[in-house]
N, C-alpha and C positions, 0 to 999 in steps of 0.2 A: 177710546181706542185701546186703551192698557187692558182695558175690561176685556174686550174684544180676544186679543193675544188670548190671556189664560181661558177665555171659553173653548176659543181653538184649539191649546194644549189637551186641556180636560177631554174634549171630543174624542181627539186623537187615540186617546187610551180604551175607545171602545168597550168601557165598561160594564160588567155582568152582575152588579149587587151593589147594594149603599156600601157597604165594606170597602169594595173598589174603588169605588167614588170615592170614599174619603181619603185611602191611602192615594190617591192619585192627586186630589187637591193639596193636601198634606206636601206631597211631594213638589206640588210645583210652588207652594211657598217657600220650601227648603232653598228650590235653586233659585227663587228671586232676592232670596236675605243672601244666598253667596252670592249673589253679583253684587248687590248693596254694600257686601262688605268684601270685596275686594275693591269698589271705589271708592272706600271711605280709607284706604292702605289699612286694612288687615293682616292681611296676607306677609307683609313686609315683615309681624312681629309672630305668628301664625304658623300652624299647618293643621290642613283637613285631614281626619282620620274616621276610623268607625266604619258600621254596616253604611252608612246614608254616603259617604265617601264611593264604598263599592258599587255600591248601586248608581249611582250620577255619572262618576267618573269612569268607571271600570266593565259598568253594564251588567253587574248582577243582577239576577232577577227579583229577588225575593224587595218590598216596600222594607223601609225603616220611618222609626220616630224621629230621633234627637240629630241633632248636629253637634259632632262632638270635635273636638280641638285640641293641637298641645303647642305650647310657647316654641319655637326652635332654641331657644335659652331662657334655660329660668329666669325670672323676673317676680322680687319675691311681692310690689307694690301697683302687678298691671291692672290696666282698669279695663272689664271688657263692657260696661257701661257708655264708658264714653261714644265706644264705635256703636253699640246698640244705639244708643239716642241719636247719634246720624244718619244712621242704615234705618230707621223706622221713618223718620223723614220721607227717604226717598220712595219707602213703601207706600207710601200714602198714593203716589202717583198709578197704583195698579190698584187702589181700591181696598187696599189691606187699613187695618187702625191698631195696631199690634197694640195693646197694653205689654208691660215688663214687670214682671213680678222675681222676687230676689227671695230663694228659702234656702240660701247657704250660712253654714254655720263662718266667722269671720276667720278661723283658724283652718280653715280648709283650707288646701294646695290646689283643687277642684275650684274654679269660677262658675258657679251656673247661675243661670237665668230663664224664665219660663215666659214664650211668647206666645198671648193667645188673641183672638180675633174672632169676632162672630158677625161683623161688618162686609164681608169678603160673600161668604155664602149667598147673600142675601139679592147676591148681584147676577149671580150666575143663573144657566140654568143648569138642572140636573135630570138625569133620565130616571132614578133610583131615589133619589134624597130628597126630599122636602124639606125644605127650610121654613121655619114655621109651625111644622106639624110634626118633623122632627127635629129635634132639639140639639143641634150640633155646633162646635167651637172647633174652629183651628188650631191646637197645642203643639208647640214644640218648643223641647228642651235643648238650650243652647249649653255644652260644659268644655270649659278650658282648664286644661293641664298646666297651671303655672310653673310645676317642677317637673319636665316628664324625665323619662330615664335616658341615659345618654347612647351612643350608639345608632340611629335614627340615619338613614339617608333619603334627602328631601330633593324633590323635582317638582320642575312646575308644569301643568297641565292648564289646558283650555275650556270652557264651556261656553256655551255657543245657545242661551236658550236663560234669561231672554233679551239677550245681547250677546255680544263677545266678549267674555272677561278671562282674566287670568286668575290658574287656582293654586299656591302650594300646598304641596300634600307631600305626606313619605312614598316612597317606592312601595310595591309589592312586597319584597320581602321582609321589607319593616313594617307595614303593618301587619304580615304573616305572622311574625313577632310577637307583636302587641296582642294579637287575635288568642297567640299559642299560653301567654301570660293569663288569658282570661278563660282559657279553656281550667288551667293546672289552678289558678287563684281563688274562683271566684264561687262565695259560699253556698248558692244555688243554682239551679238548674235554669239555664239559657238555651232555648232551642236554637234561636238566632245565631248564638255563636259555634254549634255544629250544622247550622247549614252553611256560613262564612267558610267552615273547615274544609267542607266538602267541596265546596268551589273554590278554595284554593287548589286543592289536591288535582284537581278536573283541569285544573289550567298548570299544572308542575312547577307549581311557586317555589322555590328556592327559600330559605329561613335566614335570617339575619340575628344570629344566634349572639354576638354581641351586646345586641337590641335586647333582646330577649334577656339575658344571663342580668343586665343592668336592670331593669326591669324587675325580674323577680328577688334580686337580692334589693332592692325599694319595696315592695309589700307582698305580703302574700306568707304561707308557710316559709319560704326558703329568707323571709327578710333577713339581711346583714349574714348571711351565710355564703352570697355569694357561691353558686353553685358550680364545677367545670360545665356549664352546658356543651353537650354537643349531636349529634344523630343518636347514638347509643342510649345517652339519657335521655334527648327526649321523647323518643321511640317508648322506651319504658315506661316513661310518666304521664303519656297518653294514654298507652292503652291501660294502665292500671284505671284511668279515669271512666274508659270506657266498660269499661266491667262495670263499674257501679252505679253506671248514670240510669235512670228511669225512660225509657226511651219514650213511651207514653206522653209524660210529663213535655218530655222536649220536642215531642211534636202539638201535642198545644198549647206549645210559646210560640210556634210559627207560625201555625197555621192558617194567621189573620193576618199574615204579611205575606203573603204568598195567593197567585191567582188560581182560578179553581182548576186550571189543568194542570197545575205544578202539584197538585195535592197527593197524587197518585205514588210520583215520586217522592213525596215528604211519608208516606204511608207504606215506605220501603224500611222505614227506619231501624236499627235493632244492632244489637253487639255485633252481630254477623255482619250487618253492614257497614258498619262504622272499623270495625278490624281488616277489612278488604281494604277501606279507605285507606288506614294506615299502612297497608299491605303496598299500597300503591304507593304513597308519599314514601317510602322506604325505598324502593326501587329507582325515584330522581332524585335523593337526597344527596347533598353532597357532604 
């Protein structure tokens, strides 16, 4: 019957290519490990964050990989093992066999862990994918923030799929924040994180610029500088970015999380359009 459920999900998505497919199974493993681990009390020590947050909870379009995390208080001794090895327990019960693999260095503030499964596949059917003849694993990377930056305001949300469980996660415009940290930090080119940009903007997300100022004075160029954030700076420290991004580049980092009629729109991409963007978040900014 558990089987049953995820073939029904999978159906649902009406998929157009193995690609599809994959991001779609992918996907529905993401929200079977957050209901796992909101029964195992995650969540209590927890909050969901990232593109896979946007997408589950908030209805962005574009697929994600990882499930990503931050402690609501540092804790500098968590263990996010323990909840894995209870939350893979109850996966078992939808036909999943997660293995856990652990490639974090011990001094990292970052928890990760990498869940893979090629048990799952095997079960379903697909209209695109061949299991067998193509050679496909379920990978997702689970990473917890054991230090994040302070500032953060956290609410709880619901998911309904494939059960009813409860999720926290930050507000909007703390993860607007976080998003805006990754745009100004981060030493390569992320397509992901200017299509996250763009759908804020689309929906007049407000910044949580606390979040944010915490945040970059913890890593990045501005570490231990502590910057005034506010609309003025970081209006300028955006678009300074957008001058210099590759826009090429950053549409094919998205391009395989995205369905093929979002593609048109991602092939919009380019200074000009990403300075409008800003042009527009400049106009709800407060």
């Amino acid at each position: 019957m558990s089987v049953e459920i995820i073939q029904d999900r999978l159906n649902s998505y009406d998929c157009q290519s193995v690609l599809e497919e994959e991001n779609a199974i992918r996907e529905i493993a993401q929200e079977i490990i957050l209901g796992s681990l909101s029964r195992v009390g995650f969540f209590k020590e927890a909050v969901f964050q990232g593109g896979t947050c946007l997408r589950i909870l908030y209805g962005m379009d574009r697929f994600s990989e990882d499930l990503d995390f931050a402690l609501k208080e540092p804790v500098p001794f968590f263990k996010l093992q323990s909840y894995l090895d209870r939350s893979c327990k109850e996966l078992k019960i939808y036909g999943f066999d997660f293995t856990v693999s652990d490639r974090e260095k011990a001094e990292k503030t970052a928890q990760k862990r990498f869940l893979k499964d090629s048990a799952l596949v095997k079960l379903i059917t697909f209209k695109h994918f061949h299991p067998g003849r193509d050679t496909r694993i379920i990978r997702i990377k689970i990473e917890v923030d054991t230090n994040p930056p302070a500032g953060a305001r956290v609410e709880a949300k619901f998911h309904d799929y494939p059960y009813a469980f409860d999720v926290a996660t930050q507000d909007l415009p703390s993860l607007f924040a976080g998003k805006c940290h990754a745009l100004l930090c981060r030493e390569y080119v992320k397509g992901r994180d200017w299509y996250d940009f763009a759908w804020y903007v689309s929906r007049r997300v407000q910044i949580n610029y606390a979040h944010l100022s915490e945040g970059l004075c913890q890593s990045g160029p501005w570490q231990g500088k502590r910057p005034q954030v506010d609309k003025t700076w970081l209006l300028n420290e955006l678009g300074k970015s957008i001058e210099r991004i590759d826009w090429n580049k950053a549409q094919e980092d998205v391009m395989r999380f995205v369905r093929r009629r979002d593609v048109p729109s991602v092939k919009l991409w380019s200074k000009e359009f990403f300075s409008d963007r800003l042009e527009k978040l400049a106009a709800v900014m407060i």
